[in-house]
N, C-alpha and C positions, 0 to 999 in steps of 0.2 A: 388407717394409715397414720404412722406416727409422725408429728409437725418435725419439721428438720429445719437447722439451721441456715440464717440467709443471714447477709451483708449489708451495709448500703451505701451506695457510691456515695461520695463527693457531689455538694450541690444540689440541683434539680426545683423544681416550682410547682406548686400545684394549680394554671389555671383552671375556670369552669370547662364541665369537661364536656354537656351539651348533648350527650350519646342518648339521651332518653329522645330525641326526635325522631333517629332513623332504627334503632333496636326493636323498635315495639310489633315489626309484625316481618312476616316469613320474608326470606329471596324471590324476588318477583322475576319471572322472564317478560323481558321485550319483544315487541315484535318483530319481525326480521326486518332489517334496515332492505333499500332496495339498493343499495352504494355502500361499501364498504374500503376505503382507505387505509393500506395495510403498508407504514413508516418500515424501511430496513434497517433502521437503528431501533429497535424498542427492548438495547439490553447495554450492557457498558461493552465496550471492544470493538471490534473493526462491526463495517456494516454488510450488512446478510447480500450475498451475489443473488438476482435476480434469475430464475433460470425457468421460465416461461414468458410466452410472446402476447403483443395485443392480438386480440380475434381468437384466444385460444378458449378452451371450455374450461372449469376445474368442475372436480368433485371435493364434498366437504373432507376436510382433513390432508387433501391432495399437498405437498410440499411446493409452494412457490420459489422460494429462497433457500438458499443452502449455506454455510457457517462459511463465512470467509477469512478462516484465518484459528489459528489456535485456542484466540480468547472473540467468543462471536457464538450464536447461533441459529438455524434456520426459523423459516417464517412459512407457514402454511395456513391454506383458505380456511376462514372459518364456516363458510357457507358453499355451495354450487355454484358456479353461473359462470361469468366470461370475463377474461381480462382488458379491460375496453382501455387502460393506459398505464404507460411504465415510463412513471419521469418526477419532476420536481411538485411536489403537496404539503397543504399547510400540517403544519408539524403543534405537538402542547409544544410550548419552550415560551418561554419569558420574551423572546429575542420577537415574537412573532415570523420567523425568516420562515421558506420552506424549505423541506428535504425532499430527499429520494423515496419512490412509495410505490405499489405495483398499488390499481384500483379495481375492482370487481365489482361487477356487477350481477348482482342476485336472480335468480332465472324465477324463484320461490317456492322451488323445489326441494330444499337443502338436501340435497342425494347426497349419502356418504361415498369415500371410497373403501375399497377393500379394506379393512382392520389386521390385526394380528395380535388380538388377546391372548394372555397367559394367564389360568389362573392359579397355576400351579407354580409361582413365581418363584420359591423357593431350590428347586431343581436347576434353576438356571447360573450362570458362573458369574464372578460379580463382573468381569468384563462387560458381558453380554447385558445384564441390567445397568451400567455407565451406560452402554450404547444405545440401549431402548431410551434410555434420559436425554443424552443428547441428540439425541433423535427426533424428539418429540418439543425440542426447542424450548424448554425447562428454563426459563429464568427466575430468579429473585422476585417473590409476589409484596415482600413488606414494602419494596419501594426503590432497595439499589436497582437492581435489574441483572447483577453477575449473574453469566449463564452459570448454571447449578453444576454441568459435569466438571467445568473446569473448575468452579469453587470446590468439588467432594477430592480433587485430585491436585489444591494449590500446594502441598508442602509432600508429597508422594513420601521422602526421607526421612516423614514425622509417620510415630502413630498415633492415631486419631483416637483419645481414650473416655471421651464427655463429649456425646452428643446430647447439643440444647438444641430444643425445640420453642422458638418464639411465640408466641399467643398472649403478651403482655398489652398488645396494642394501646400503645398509649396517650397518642395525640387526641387534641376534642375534637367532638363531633364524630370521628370514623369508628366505624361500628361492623365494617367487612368480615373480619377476624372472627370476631362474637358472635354476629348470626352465622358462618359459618361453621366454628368448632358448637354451637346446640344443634346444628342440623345434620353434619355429615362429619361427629364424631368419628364414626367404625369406619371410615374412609382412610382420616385423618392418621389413624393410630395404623394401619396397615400402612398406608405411605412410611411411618417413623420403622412397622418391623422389617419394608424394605432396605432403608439405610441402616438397620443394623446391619441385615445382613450383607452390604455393600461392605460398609468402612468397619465393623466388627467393633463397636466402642465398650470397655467397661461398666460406662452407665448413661444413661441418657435420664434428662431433667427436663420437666415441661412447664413453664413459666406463665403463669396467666396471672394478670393483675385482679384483686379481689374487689373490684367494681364490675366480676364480671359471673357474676353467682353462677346462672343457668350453662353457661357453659361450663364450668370448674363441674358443676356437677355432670353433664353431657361426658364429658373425658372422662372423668370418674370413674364412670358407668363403664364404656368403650375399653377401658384399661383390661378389665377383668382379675386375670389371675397374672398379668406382666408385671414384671419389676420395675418397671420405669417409675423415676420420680416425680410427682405433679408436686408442684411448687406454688403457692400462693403469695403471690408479692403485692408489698403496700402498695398502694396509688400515689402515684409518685412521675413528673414528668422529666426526663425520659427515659423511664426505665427499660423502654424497648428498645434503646438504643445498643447496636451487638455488647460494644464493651462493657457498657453499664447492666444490661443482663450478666454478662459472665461474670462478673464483680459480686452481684447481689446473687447469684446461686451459688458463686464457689468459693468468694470471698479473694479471687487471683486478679491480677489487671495484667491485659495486653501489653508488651513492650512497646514504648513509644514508636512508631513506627511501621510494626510488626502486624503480623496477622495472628487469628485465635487457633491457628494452625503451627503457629509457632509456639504455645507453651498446651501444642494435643488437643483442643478444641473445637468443634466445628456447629456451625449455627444455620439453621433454616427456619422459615418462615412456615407458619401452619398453613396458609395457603399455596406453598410450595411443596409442600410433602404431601394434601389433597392430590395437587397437579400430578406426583408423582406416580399415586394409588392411579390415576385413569389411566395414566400414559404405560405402565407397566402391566397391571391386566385388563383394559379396557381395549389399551393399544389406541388411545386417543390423543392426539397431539394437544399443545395447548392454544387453542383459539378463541379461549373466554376467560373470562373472570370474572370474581363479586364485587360488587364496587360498590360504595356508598353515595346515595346522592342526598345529600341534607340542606339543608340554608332555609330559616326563614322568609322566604322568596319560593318558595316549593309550596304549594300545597299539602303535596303528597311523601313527604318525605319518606325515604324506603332502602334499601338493597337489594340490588339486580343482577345477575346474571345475564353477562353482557358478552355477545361477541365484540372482540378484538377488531377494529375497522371503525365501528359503527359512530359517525358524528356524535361529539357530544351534547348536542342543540337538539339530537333527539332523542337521548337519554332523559334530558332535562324536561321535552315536553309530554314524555310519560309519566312524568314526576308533577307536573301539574304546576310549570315555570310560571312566574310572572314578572315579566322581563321589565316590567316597568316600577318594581319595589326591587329587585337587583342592583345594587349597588358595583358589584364586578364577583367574576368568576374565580375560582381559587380551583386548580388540580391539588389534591393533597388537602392537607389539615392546615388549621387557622397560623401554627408555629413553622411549618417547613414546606407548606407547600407556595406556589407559585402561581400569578393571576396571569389566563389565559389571555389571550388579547380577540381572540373570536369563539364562533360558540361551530363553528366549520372545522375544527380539530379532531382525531380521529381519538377513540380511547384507544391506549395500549397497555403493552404487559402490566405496566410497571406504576399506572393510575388506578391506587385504589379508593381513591376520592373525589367526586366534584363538588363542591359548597359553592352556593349560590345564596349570601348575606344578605342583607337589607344594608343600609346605612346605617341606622341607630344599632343592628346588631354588633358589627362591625364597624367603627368609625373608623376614618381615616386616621394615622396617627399624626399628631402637631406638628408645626414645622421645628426639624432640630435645633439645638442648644448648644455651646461648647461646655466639653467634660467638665463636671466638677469635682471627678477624683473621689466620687463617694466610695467606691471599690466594690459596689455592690455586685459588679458583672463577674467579679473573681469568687465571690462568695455560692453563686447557684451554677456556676460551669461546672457541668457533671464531668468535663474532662481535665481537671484540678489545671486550667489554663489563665493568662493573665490577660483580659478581652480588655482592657485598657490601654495596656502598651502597645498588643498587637493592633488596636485599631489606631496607636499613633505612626506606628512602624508603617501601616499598610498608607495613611495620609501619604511620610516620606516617600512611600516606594524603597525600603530601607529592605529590600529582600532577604539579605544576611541575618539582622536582627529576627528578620522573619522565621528564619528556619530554625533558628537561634531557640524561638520561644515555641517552636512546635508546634506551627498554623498548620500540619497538615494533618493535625491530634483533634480538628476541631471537626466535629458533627455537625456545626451547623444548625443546631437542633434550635437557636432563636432565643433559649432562655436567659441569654447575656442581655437584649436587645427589649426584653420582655418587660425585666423588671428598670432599664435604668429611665432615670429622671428628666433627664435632655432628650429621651428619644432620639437618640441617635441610631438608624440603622446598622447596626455591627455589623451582621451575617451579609450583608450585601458589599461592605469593604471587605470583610474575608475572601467573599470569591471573588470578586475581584484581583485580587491580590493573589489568591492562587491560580486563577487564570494567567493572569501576568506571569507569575513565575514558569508555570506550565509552559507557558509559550515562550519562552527565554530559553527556557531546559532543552527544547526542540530544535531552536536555531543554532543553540549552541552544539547540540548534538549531531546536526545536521553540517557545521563548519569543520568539527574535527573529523567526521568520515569526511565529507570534501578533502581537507587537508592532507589524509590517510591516504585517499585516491592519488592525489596528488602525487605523494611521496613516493608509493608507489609505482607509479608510470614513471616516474623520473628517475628511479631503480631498474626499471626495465628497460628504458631506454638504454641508459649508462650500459650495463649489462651488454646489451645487443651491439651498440657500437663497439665496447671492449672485443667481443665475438667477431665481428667484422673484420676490425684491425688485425685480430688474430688470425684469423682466414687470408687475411689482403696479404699478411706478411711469411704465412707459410706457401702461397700460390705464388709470391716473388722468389723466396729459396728454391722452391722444388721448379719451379721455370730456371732459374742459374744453376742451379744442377743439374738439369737436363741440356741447358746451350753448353756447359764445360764436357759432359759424358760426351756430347753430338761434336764438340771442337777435338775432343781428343781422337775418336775416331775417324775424322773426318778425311785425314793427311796419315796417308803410308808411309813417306819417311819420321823416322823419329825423332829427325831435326826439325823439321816442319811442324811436326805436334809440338814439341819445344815449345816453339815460339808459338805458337796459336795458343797454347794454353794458356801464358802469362797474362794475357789482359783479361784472363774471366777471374785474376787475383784483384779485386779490386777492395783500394784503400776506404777509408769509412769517408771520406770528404767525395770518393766515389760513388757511393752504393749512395749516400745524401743526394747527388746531383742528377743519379739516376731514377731515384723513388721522384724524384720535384719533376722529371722531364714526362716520367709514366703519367703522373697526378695530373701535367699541363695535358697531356697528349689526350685524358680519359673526359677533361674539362670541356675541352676545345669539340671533342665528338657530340657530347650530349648538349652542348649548346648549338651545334651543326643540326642534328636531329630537333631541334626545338626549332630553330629557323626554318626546316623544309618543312614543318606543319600550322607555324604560323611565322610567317614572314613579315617584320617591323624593322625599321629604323633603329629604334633602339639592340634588336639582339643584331644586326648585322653589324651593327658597330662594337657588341658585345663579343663576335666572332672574330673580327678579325683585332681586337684586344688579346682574345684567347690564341691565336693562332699566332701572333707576334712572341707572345709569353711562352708558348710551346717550341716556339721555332727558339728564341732565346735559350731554352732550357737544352735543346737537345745539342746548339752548336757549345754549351759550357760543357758537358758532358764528352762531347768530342775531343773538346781539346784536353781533357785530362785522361783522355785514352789512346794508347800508342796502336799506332795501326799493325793490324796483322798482316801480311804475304797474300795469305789465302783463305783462311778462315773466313779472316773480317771481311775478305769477299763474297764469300758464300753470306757470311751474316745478313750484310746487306742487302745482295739479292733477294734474301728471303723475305728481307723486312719490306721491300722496295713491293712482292708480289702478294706481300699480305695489303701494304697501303693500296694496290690496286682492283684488289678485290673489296675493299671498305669500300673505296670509291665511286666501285661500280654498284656494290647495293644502295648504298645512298640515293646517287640516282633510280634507279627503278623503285624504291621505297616513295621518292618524292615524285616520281611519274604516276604515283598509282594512286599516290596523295592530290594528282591533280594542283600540285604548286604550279604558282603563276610562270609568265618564259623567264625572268631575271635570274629567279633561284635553278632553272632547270639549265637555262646557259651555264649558270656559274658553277653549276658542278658537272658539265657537262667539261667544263674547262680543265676542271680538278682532276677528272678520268684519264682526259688526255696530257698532263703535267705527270700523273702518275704510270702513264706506258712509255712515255719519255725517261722517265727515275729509272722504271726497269729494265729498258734498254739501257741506259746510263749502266745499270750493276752485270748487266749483263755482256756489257764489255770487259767492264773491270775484273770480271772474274775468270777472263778466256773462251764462255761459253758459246758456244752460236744463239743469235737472237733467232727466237721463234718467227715467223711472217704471219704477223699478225692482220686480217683480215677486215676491218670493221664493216658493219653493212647499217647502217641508219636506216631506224623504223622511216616509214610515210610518216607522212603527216596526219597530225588528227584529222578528220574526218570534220567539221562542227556541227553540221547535221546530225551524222550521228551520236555526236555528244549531246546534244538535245534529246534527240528521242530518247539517248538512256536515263537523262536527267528525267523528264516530265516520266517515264516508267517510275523509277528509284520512288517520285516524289508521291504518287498515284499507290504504289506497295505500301508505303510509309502511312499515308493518312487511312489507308485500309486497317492499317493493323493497329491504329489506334483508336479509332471510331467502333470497333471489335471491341476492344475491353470496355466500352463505357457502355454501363447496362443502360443510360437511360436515354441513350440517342436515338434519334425521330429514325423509324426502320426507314423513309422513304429518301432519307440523308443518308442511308449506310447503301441503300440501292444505287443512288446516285454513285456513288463513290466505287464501286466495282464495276460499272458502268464504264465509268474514267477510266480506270485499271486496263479493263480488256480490251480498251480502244487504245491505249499506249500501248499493249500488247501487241497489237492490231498492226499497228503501223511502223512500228519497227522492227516485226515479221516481215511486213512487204517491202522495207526496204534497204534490209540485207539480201535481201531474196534476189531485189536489182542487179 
């Protein structure tokens, strides 16, 4: 194979790199934990919906979790046994806090469930292999943790033309990568000819730093007669970093910003394209991984295949811990990983290291200095960044400069922080600082939809009342077009219509005085209806405000209306038999309401004021008055109004004592008990 040209970033450090501790002998398996701790976040994106119960069984591979959300992936048992709890568990994270986590408990059976291997994976559409991937809960094994379907599908409108394959692993100490591409090459290289044949790329380049002899040869080997590129890259920190690989294979850089999807690129991690080789013809989801466990404070330093769950305090004491030369726990490597705060931590996807130092191996570093502007932090940023300004910018909280200088171009990778003089923590004012920003971005994004809502509803509203008005004012036309059609034929002589017709001419100072008298009249009713259902001092005085205002508006209206003969008798009439029929529902509406006697007198009064009016229009119009009959209910009964009250009240607490699952049965017996005996008794005494 002939050597081909490479690149080389900007920057980078070479520290000690430590790997001869945990390299030197095969992947070990552990023994099956009897608890297993399985985080619903263990990928970047929303977190995994839980969708199994405490007390339930699983079988190994069984799906616990399912992808909640576009960018997310499910979560499944790595082992058999029973779901004993589904709620908040200690979480890796810096922060020490807990998360959300379903807990299993191992029966120590590890019974699988049913599979559905392919090994004819070729035959199959690349849809259908996307979906055995996301299926199988594929995320990022170098360390982001992007679920893998939605990273092979981030730029869909790009074609995908250089797939790289990561095996550069280049942090000290982690050694996962290496023992895994010398042992489960031909695995490895099938996973990579699935994603050809998913995303169909030009060429694919496989990157392994040349401190890693035995595996360079293991691939080698595995390749055969494939065209794929195997690349040998200098030892260089960090060259595993995505950008910095694509840089040193093809010589191109990432647009600030942008994804390797945006100038055709796409990058996986060798122990993601493994994962992909199971999950595709094994039909095995991913419930494990190799992880390194190293630290002078180990006896046993090694590589394990580890289920996903399993504490990492008993990773450690297969490892032959001695917790008393441990200095502190590190997940990840000596430059970007993060010190655990307990050893109760479950591993997950996206942990392919635990270090466990001495002191003398790792010392603490000194207490900080202020900058001295040696610029050395600018000189090894593999991401051509200025780690000086930004770390004055992020002191300020100067967000702007922030974005200015491209804090979200930084990896993170520690080598600004590595080599300066003051030791100053950089990487930790970074996040920092993009935290902060992160969470600015959200509330601000969260204010302008608010606002959005806002605007909206205040649109709809407008809208709706424009509607109304327009309704309110074609039901007042098509009402005066219908009293002028009804005045005109009301009267046989055609002098008579004459004059009846002219006052349904009315001037604009009329139709104003008319619309104010409807408006008082419609006021005055619904504050009447609000008094018969709660009666107070204040709307009674509310009412009879309204009623003065209404009786005001309708004698203005009067007098700018010249009286008809006969019409405006008939009008009156009518109006005089619609007020008595209001009147009369009011009352039965407030009888049934059970209003106190004050309210049921006073519109008891209002009935009879209003058969008074209609005898009044019904003179005036020639017609004979009806012989109106009235017959007054009895009296209430107040006996009987008891018995129906303690029933009403007895149905009521039945039917609420019904919905509550956790009520004492001999309180819900009690309770219809009461029922049938209010039943009871005022059965036998209407029956009197």
């Amino acid at each position: 194979m002939s050597e081909a040209k490479l690149w080389e970033f900007q920057g980078g450090i070479h520290p000690p790199e430590r790997k001869e501790l945990s390299n030197r002998t095969p992947i070990q398996r552990v023994p099956l934990p009897a608890r297993l701790i399985l985080p619903l976040g263990q990928h970047i994106g929303a977190l995994a919906e839980p969708i199994v119960t405490v007390g339930e069984r699983l079988l190994k591979g069984q799906p616990i979790a399912t992808a909640n959300g576009r960018v997310s992936a499910p979560l499944h048992a790595p082992t058999s046994g029973t779901v004993s709890f589904v709620g908040m568990q200690p979480y890796p994270h810096v922060s020490g806090l807990l998360a959300p986590a379903i807990v299993i408990d191992s029966d120590g059976l590890d019974e699988w469930t049913a599979l559905e291997p392919c090994a004819d994976y070729r035959s199959l559409e690349p849809a259908i292999l996307l979906e055995r991937i996301r299926q199988a809960g594929i995320s990022g094994l170098g360390g982001a943790g992007f679920p893998t379907a939605v990273k092979l599908t981030a730029r869909p409108q790009r074609k995908i033309h250089t797939l790289i394959v990561n095996g550069a692993e280049c942090e000290p100490y982690i050694t996962a990568d290496d023992r895994l591409m010398r042992e489960r090459a031909a695995e490895l290289i099938i996973g990579i000819d699935i994603l050809v044949q998913l995303i169909e790329p030009e060429q694919v380049l496989i990157g392994i730093e040349d401190n890693k002899s035995e595996a360079i040869d293991a691939v080698r080997a595995a390749l055969g007669e494939r065209s794929f590129g195997l690349r040998v890259l200098p030892t260089k920190y960090p060259s595993g970093g995505e950008r910095q690989l694509i840089e040193t294979l093809t010589g191109q850089q990432v647009p600030s910003g942008g994804l390797p999807a945006d100038i055709g690129m796409l990058c996986q991690n060798v122990g993601t394209c493994v994962a992909i080789h199971d999950a595709v013809l094994l039909g095995r989801p991913l419930i494990s991984r190799i992880v390194t466990l190293t630290g002078e404070a180990l006896a046993r330093p090694m590589n394990v295949e580890a289920l996903l769950g399993t504490p990492v305090g008993e990773l450690l004491a297969f490892a032959g811990l001695d917790e008393a030369r441990m200095d502190r726990l590190i997940m990840g490597g000596p430059m970007m990983g993060f010190t655990l705060p307990s050893l109760d931590v479950p591993l997950i996807k996206t942990a392919n290291c635990l270090l466990a130092p001495t002191r003398s191996e790792l010392p603490a570093p000194p207490p900080a200095l202020p900058c001295i502007r040696c610029g050395a932090c600018a000189d090894v940023c593999p991401a051509s960044l200025l780690p000086q300004q930004l770390h004055f910018f992020a002191l300020g909280r100067e967000h702007g400069q922030l974005r200015a200088y491209n804090l979200f171009d930084c990896i993170e990778c520690g080598a600004c922080a590595y080599v300066c003089p003051s030791n100053l923590p950089l990487v930790q004012y970074y996040r920092a600082a993009k935290a902060e920003i992160r969470e600015l971005e959200q509330k601000r994004h969260k204010a302008r939809h608010s606002k959005l809502r806002f605007e909206l509803r205040q649109e709809r509203l407008r809208k709706s009342e424009e509607q109304k008005e327009a309704e309110r004012q074609t039901r007042v036309e098509k009402a005066a077009r219908a009293r002028a059609v009804q005045a005109e034929s009301s009267s046989v002589p055609h002098q008579e219509t004459s004059l009846a017709s002219r006052p349904t001419e009315l001037s604009e100072h009329q139709k104003k005085l008319k619309i104010e008298a409807s408006m008082a009249q419609v006021a005055l009713k619904k504050a009447e209806k609000q008094l018969a259902v709660h009666p107070t001092a204040e709307l009674e005085a509310q009412v009879a405000e309204l009623r003065a205002a209404a009786e005001a508006a309708r004698r203005a209206l009067e007098a700018t209306t010249p009286a008809a003969p006969s019409v405006s008798n008939d009008t009156a009439l009518k109006k005089a038999k619609i007020e008595l029929a209001m009147r009369r529902t009011e009352l039965k509406k407030a009888e049934k309401a059970n209003a106190d006697d004050n309210e049921l007198t006073r519109l008891r009064e209002a009935l009879a004021d209003a058969e008074r009016a209609l005898h009044a229009a019904e003179e005036a119009s020639n017609r004979p008055a009806p012989q109106l009959v009235r017959i007054d209910k009895r009296p209430v009964d107040e006996k009987l109004r008891t018995l129906k009250t303690e029933l009403a009240f007895a149905r009521a607490d039945l039917r609420k004592l019904e919905r509550d699952a956790t009520i004492d049965p001999a309180v819900l017996e009690s309770t219809r008990t009461r029922l049938a005996e209010a039943e009871r008794r005022l059965a036998e005494y209407q029956s009197e």
